[in-house]
ZAMARGU-4260 file (C-alpha; in steps of 0.2 Angstrom, whole numbers, plus 5000, padded with zeros to 4 digits):
<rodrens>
0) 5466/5365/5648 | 5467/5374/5631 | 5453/5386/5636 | 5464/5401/5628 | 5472/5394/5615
5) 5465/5381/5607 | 5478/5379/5591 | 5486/5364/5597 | 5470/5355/5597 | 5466/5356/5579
10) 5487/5355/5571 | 5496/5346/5585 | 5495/5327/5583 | 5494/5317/5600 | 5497/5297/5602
15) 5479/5289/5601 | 5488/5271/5603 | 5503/5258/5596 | 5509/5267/5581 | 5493/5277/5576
20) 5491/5297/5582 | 5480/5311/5577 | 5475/5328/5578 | 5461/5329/5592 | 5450/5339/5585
25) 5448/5326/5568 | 5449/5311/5583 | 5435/5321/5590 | 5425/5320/5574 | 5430/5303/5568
30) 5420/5296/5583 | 5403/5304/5579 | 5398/5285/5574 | 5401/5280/5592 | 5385/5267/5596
35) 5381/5270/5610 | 5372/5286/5614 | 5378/5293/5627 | 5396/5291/5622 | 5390/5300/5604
40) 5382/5314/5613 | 5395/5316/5624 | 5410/5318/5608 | 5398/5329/5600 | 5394/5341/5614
45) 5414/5340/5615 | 5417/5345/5599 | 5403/5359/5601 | 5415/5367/5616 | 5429/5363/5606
50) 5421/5375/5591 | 5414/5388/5604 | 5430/5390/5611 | 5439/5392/5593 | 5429/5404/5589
55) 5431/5415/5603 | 5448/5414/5604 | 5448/5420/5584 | 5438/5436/5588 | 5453/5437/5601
60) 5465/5435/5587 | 5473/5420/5596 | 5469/5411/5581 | 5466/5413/5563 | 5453/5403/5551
65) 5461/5400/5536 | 5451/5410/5521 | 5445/5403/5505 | 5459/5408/5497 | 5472/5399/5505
70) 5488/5405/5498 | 5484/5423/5504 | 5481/5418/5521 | 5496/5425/5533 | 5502/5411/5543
75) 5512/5424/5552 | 5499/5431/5560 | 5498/5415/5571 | 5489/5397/5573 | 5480/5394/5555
80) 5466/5383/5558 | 5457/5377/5541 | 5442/5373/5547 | 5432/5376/5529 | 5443/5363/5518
85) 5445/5350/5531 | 5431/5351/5544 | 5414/5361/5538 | 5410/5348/5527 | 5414/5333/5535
90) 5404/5340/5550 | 5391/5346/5541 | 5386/5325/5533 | 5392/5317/5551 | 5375/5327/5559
95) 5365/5325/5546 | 5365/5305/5547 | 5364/5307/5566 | 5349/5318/5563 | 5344/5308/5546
100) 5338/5292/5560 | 5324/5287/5560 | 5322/5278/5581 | 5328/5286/5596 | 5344/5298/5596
105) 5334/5314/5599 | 5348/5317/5611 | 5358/5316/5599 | 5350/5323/5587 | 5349/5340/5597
110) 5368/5340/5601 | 5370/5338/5582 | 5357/5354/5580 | 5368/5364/5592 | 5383/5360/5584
115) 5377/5367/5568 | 5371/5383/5576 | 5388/5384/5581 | 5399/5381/5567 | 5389/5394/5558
120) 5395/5405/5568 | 5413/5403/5561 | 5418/5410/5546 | 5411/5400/5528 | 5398/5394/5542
125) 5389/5379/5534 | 5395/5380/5518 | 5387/5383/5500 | 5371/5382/5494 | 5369/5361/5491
130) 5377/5361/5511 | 5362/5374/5516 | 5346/5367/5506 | 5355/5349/5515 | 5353/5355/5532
135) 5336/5364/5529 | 5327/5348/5521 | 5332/5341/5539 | 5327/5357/5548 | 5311/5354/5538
140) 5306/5336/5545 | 5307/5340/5560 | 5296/5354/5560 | 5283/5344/5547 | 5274/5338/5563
145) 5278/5318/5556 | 5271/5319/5537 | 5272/5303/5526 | 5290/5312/5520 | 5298/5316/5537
150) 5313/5306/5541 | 5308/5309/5558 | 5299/5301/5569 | 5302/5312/5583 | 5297/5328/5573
155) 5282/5330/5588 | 5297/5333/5600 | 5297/5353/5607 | 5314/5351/5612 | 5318/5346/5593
160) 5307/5358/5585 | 5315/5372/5597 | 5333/5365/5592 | 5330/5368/5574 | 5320/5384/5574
165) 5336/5390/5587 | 5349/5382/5572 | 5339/5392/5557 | 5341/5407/5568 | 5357/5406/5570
170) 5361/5404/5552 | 5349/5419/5546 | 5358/5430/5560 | 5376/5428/5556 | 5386/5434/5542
175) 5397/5417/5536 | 5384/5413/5523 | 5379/5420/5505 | 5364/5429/5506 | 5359/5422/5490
180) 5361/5406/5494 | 5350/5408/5509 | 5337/5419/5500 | 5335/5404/5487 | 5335/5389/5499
185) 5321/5398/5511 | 5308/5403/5498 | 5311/5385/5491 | 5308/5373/5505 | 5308/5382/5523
190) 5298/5397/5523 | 5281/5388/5525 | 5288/5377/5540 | 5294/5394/5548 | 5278/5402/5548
195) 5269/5387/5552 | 5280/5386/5568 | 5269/5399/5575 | 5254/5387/5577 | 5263/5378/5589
200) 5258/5376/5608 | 5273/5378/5618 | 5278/5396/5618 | 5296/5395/5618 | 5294/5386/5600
205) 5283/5400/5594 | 5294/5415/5601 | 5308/5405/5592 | 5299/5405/5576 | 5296/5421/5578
210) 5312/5426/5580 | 5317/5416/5564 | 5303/5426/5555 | 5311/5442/5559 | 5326/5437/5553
215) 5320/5430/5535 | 5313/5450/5525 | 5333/5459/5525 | 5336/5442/5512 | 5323/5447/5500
220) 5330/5466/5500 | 5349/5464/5497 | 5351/5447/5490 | 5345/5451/5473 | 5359/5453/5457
225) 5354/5468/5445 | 5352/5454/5432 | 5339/5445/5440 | 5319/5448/5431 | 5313/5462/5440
230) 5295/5456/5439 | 5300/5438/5445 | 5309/5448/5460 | 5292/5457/5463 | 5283/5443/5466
235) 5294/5433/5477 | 5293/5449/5488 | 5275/5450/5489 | 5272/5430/5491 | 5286/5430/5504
240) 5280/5448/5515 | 5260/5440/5512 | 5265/5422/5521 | 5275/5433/5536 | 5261/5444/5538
245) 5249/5429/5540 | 5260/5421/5552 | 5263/5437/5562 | 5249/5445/5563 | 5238/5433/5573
250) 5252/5432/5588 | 5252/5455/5587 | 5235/5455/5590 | 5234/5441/5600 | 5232/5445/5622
255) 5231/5431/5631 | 5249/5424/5625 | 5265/5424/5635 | 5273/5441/5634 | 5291/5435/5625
260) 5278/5429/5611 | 5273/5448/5612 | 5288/5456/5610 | 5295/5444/5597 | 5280/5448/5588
265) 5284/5466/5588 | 5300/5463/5582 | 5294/5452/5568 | 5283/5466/5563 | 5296/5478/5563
270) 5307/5470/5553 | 5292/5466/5541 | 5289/5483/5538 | 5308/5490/5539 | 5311/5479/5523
275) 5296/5474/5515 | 5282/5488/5518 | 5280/5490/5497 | 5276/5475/5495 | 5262/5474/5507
280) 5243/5478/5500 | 5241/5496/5510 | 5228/5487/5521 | 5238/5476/5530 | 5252/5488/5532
285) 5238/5499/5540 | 5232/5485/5549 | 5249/5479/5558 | 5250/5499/5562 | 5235/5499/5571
290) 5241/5484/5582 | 5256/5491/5585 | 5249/5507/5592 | 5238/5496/5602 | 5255/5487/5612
295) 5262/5505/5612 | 5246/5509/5622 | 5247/5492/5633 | 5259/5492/5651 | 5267/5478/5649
300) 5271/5480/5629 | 5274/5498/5628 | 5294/5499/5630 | 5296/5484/5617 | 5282/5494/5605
305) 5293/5510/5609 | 5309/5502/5604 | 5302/5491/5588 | 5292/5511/5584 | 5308/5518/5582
310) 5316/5506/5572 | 5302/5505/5560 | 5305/5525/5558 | 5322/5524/5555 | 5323/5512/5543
315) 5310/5521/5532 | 5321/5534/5532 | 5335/5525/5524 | 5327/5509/5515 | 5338/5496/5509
320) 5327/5495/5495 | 5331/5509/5486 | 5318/5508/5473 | 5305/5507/5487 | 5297/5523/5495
325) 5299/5526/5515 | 5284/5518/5523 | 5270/5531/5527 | 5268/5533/5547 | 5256/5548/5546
330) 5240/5538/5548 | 5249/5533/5566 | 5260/5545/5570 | 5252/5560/5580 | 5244/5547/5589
335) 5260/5538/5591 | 5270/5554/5598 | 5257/5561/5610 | 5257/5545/5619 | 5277/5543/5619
340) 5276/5561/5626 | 5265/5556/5638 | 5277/5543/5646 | 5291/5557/5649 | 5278/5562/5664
345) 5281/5543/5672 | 5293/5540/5684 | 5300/5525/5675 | 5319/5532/5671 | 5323/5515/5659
350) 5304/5523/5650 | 5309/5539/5647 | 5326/5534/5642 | 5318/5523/5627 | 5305/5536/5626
355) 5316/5551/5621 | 5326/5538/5610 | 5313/5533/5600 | 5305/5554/5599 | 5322/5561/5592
360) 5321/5547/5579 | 5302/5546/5574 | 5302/5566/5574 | 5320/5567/5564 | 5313/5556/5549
365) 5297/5561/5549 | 5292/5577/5557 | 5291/5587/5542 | 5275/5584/5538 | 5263/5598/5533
370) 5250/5592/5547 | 5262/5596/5559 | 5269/5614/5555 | 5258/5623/5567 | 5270/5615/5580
375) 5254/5612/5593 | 5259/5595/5593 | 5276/5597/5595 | 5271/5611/5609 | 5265/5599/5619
380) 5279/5587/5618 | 5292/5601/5622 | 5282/5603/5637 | 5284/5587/5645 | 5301/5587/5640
385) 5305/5600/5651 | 5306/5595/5667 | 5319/5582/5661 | 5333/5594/5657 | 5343/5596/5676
390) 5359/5593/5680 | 5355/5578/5690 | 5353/5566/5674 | 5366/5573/5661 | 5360/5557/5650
395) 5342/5562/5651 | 5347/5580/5650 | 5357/5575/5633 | 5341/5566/5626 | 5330/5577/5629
400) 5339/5592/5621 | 5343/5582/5607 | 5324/5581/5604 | 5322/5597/5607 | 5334/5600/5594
405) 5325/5590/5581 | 5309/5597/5585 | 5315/5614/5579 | 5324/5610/5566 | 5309/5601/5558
410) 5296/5613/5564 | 5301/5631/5568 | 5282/5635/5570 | 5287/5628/5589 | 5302/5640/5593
415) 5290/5650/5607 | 5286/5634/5617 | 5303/5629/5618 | 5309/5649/5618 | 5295/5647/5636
420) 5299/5633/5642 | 5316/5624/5638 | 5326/5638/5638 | 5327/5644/5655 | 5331/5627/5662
425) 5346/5624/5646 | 5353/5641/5652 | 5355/5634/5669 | 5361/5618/5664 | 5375/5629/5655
430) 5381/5635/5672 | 5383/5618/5682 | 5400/5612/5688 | 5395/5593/5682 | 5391/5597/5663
435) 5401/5587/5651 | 5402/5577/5637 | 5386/5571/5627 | 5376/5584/5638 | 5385/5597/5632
440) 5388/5593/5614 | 5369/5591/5616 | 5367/5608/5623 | 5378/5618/5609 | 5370/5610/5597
445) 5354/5615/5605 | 5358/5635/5607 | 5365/5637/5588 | 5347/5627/5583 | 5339/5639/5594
450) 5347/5656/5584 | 5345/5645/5568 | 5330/5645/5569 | 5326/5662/5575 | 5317/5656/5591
455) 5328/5667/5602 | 5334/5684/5596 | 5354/5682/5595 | 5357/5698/5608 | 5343/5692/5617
460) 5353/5674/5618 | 5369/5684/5620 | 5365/5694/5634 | 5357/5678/5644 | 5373/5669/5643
465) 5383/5685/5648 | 5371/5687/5663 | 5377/5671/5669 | 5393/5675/5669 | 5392/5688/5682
470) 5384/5675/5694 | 5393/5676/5710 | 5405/5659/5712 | 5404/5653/5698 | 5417/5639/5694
475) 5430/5639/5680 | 5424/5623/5673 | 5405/5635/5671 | 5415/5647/5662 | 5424/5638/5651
480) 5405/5630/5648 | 5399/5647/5645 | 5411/5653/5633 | 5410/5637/5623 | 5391/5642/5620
485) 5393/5661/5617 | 5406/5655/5603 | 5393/5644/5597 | 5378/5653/5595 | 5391/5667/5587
490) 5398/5656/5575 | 5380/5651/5566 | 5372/5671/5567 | 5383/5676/5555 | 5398/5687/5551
495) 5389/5705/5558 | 5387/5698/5574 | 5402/5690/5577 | 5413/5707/5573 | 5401/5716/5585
500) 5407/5699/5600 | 5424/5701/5595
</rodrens>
């Protein structure tokens, strides 16, 4: 009923019997204790909706939850909800002693796990650091597999095991908790469970590990204070990046594993090298390179390869570690854009979307090198570019000139190919009646790269465009085009030649 707006829920008190009434949402968590199981589950997967819906209706604005600084927080912006000071922790120690039992509850127990997953989700998530390393000694039992230490008896339950691995994603993916705080409380107690998780026999648990892992190298890169020892933080980077690259590296270059497990592999490893390259020994960085051009290669991994590629790429040309140098693709990377090249000749349109994505940002960070200023390789790509840029696909059209665009502005040596090849179908592009918006920005940008760097003589260009202007019915909406890239290519050739236009 209060789907919308949910404020009255957690300020408004209602009549629970004679003489006694509370607000629902502290009702709701007052009968957490509830004996029977089915009742329990039932309050806690109420509360869980209750949350879910809050929180929704916050990113709404419907709602505001009150900040830590409480006197600042404008009440006049509507419904104030304090759900740090008078909930989180109360929440936080009701699930842990439902999940601290050690008979039966699992049902229980994985309500509780969900409702954690969401309250981190609202701002303060969890808490501080005592509430985190609290839930992740819980999170830890039940992935321990039933040691002489678990609290658990139910830690061989794959539905647990996925609950928790889900609850530790959750709390690595959102923003609502201190980096440091989580940084710490993983390298001192979690970490080895996480990567152990990948051992498992169900695959959902192992692509949810996984996922985990992925999320665990960004906290060893920004969660560090300039005061801390720089050789202590040295080597909690290296024995951190060593234990994900033994747990990640079996499941890359495994093939007879399900194929979420594949591509939640490929997004571990990318996010392995995006942060924590430098602290991996060369041979292992070369090693989960090699299996990566391998799924690039492979059908059925290529477009998850292609997108994991091209984050990997772009993240080494702007490390967060600023200290670190950008990770070295050369050993892959002709090999790695001649087989991306290769796919613009499928048919697949969602393929040579991703394809052209990922060329315009390996080329742009890492085109430059000196094995590549003879342009052959980029030659060849130009090539398949070509037959991409038609007025039929405008988005297609966009990516593919905005690779083009890249390619010469990294290489000039492969201004002819695209002066033979690209030119002539960019010229007609510049004439049809449906060119607009990102296809044409992509195009100006194109033709000024183009006299930039001197693939096209100016009064060659010049004289094209004006041929195109005499075409018999030819639209307005083609002229206005048309002028827009004569002004272009006259505004970046440079004062001489824009007197002799004018």
């Amino acid at each position: 009923a209060r789907k919308h707006d949910p404020s009255l829920l957690w300020t408004t008190e209602f009549s629970i019997r004679r003489q006694k009434s509370s607000v629902v949402a502290m009702a709701l968590v007052n009968r957490f204790k509830e004996r029977e199981e089915n009742c329990r589950v039932g309050v806690l997967d109420c509360f869980d909706s209750l949350l879910s819906v809050s929180v929704t209706a916050a990113k709404a604005g419907a709602i505001t939850f009150a900040s830590e600084d409480d006197m600042k927080t404008d009440s006049s912006s509507g419904t104030v909800v304090d759900l740090r000071n008078k909930y989180s922790g109360k929440l936080v120690k009701a699930c842990e002693k439902i999940m601290s039992t050690k008979k039966g509850n699992e049902r229980s127990k994985s309500s509780a796990l969900s409702l954690l997953a969401t309250l981190c989700k609202a701002p303060g998530g969890l808490g501080g650091r005592d509430d985190i390393t609290s839930v992740f000694k819980h999170v830890e039992t039940f992935l321990s597999g039933g040691t002489d230490t678990a609290l658990h008896r139910e830690g061989t339950s794959k539905a647990l095991r996925l609950d928790a691995l889900s609850l530790v994603y959750t709390m690595l993916s959102s923003n609502n908790h201190s980096p440091v705080d989580v940084r710490v409380c993983l390298h001192r107690s979690l970490l080895p469970q996480l990567c152990d998780g990948v051992d498992e026999q169900w695959y959902k648990v192992i692509a949810e590990a996984l996922r985990a892992l992925a999320s665990v190298p960004p906290f060893f890169v920004i969660s560090y204070s300039d005061d801390e020892d720089e050789g202590k933080r040295t080597k909690e980077r290296e024995e951190v990046a060593l234990m994900l690259y033994n747990a990640i590296e079996p499941k890359l270059s495994a093939h007879d594993v399900d194929q979420e497990i594949k591509e939640c592999a490929l997004n571990a490893t990318a996010s392995l090298l995006s942060n924590l390259h430098s602290s991996l020994p060369a041979d292992k960085t070369s090693r989960l390179l090699t299996l990566l051009i391998g799924r690039l290669k492979n059908e059925t991994t290529r477009i998850a390869a292609i997108k994991n590629l091209s984050i990997i790429a772009a993240a080494s040309g702007s490390n967060a570690m600023e200290d670190s140098p950008s990770i070295d693709l050369s050993p892959i990377l002709a090999e790695s854009i001649s087989t991306m090249s290769s796919f613009l000749r499928l048919q697949s349109r969602s393929l040579k979307q991703t394809t052209l994505e990922a060329l315009d940002i390996v080329i742009t960070n890492h085109g430059s090198k000196d094995d590549f200023k003879d342009g052959e390789l980029f030659s060849s790509v130009v090539k398949d570019i070509t037959p991409l840029v038609v007025d039929s696909d405008l988005h297609l059209s966009h990516l593919g000139l905005q690779c083009t665009d890249s390619i010469l502005e990294v290489c000039p040596a492969a201004g002819a190919a695209v002066k033979d090849n690209v030119l002539e179908p960019a010229l007609a592009l510049s004439t049809s009646s449906l060119l607009q918006d990102l296809a044409l920005d992509s195009l100006l940008a194109f033709l000024k790269q183009v006299v930039v760097a001197n693939a096209v003589d100016f009064d060659e260009l010049l004289a094209l465009l004006r041929q195109r202007l005499g075409q018999d019915k030819l639209g307005r909406h083609a002229v206005y085009n048309l002028a827009k890239c004569i002004a272009i290519i006259t505004g970046s050739s440079g004062q001489d030649n824009t007197k002799k236009v004018l």
